[in-house]
C-alpha positions in Angstrom: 0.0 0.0 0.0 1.0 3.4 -0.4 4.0 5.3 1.3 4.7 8.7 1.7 7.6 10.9 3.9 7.7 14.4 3.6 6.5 14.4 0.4 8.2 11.0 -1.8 7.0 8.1 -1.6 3.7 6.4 -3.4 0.4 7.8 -2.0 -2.9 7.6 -3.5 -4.5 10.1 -5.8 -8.3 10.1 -7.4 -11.5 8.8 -6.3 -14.2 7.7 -9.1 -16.6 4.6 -9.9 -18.3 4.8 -6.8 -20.4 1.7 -5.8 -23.1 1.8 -2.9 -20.7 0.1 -0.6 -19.0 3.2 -0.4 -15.8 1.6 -2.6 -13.8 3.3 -5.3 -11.1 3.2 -7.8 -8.4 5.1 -6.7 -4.6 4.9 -8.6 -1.4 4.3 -6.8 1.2 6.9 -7.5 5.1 7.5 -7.8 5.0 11.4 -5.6 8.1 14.1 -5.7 7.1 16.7 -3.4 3.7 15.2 -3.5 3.7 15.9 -7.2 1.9 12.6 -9.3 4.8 11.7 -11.9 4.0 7.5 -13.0 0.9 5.5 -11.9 1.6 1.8 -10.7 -1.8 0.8 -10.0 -5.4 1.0 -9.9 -7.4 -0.6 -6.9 -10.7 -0.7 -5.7 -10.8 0.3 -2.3 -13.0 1.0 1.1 -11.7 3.0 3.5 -11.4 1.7 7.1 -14.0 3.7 8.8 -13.2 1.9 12.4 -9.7 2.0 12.1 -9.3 5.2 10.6 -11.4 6.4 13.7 -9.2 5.3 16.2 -5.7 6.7 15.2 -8.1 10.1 14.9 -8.9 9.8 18.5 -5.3 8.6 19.3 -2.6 10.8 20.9 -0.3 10.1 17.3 -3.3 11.9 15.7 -2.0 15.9 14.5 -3.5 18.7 12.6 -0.3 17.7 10.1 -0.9 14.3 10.0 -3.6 12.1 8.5 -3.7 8.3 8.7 -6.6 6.5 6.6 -6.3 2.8 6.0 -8.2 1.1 3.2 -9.8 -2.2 2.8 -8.7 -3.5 -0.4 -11.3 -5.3 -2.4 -10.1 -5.3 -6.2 -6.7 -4.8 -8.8 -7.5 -4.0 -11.7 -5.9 -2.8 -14.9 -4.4 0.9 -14.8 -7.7 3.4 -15.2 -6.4 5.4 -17.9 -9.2 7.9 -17.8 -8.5 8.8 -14.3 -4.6 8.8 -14.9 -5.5 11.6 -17.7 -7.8 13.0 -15.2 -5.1 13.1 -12.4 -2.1 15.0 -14.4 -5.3 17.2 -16.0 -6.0 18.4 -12.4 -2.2 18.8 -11.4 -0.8 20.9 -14.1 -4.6 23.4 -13.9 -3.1 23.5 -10.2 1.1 24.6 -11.4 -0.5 26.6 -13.7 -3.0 28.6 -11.1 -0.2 28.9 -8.4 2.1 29.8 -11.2 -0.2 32.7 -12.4 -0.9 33.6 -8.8 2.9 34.1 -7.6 3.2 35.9 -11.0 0.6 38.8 -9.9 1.4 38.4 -6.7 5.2 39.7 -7.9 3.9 42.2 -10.8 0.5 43.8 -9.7 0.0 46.8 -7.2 -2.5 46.0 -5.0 -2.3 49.6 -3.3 -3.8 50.8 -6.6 -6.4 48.2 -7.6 -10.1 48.7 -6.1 -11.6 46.4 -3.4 -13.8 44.7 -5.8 -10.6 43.3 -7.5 -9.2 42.2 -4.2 -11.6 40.3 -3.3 -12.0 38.6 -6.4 -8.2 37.5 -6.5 -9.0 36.1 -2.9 -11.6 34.4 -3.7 -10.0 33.0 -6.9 -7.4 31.0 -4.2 -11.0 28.3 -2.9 -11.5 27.5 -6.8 -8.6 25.3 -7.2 -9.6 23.0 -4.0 -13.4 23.2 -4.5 -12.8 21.3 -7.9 -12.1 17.5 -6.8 -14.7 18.1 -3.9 -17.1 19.3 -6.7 -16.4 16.3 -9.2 -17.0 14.0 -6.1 -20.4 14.8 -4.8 -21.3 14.9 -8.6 -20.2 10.9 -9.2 -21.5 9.9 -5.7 -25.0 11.8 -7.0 -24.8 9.7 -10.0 -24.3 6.1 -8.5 -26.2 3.6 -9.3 -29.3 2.2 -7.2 -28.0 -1.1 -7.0 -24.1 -2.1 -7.7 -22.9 -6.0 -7.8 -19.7 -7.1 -7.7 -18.2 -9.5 -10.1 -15.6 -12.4 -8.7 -12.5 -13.0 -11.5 
């Protein structure tokens, strides 16, 4: 399962084909400073509710530090969709922070109106809103009824 320190490691990025169960695909990934670069694997997965519970009400458990476990139900073949989907999401993300610094560095904000202000502020929740977004939108979608197929 997936490992990361400070950043490098593999850790798991992407969440779609939602069944009622509450399981989903999700892809494996090779991180640099958190940063997807080659996917290894696709699974389906369900996260450990009851475990993931008790390291939150632990004394390990820290603002910084999250600890979910997942019960694995399924490999499948690489989901290429959600790979595309992935690297989509990550560059929109260098390129907004890239843009950002960049007026940050060139505009005057001493000279711009309040209206202007507050829309580059708000312009900083779009980028995290998106995957929540996306989510509630496939978990809308699910099917009534989901079985699982044994290979």
């Amino acid at each position: 399962m997936a490992l990361m320190v400070q950043g490098f490691g593999t850790t798991f990025y992407g969440q779609c084909d939602y069944w009622t169960d509450e399981s989903y695909l999700t892809t494996e990934w090779i991180v640099i400073a958190a940063i997807p670069l080659i996917p290894m694997r696709t699974l389906r997965v369900n996260p450990d509710v009851n475990f993931s519970q008790k390291v939150k009400d632990s004394a390990e458990s820290t603002p910084f530090h999250h600890k979910t476990t997942y019960v694995l139900q399924d490999r499948g073949k690489l989901n290429l969709r959600q790979v595309l989907r992935t690297y989509a999401l990550a560059f929109l993300l260098a390129a907004w922070l890239v843009t950002g610094v960049w007026l940050l560095l060139h505009l005057h904000f001493a000279t711009l109106p309040t209206y202007i202000m507050a829309l580059f502020l708000a312009s900083f929740i779009v980028p995290g809103s998106v995957p929540i977004l996306l989510r509630r939108r496939a978990k809308k979608r699910l099917p009534k009824m989901r079985t699982r197929t044994r290979r």
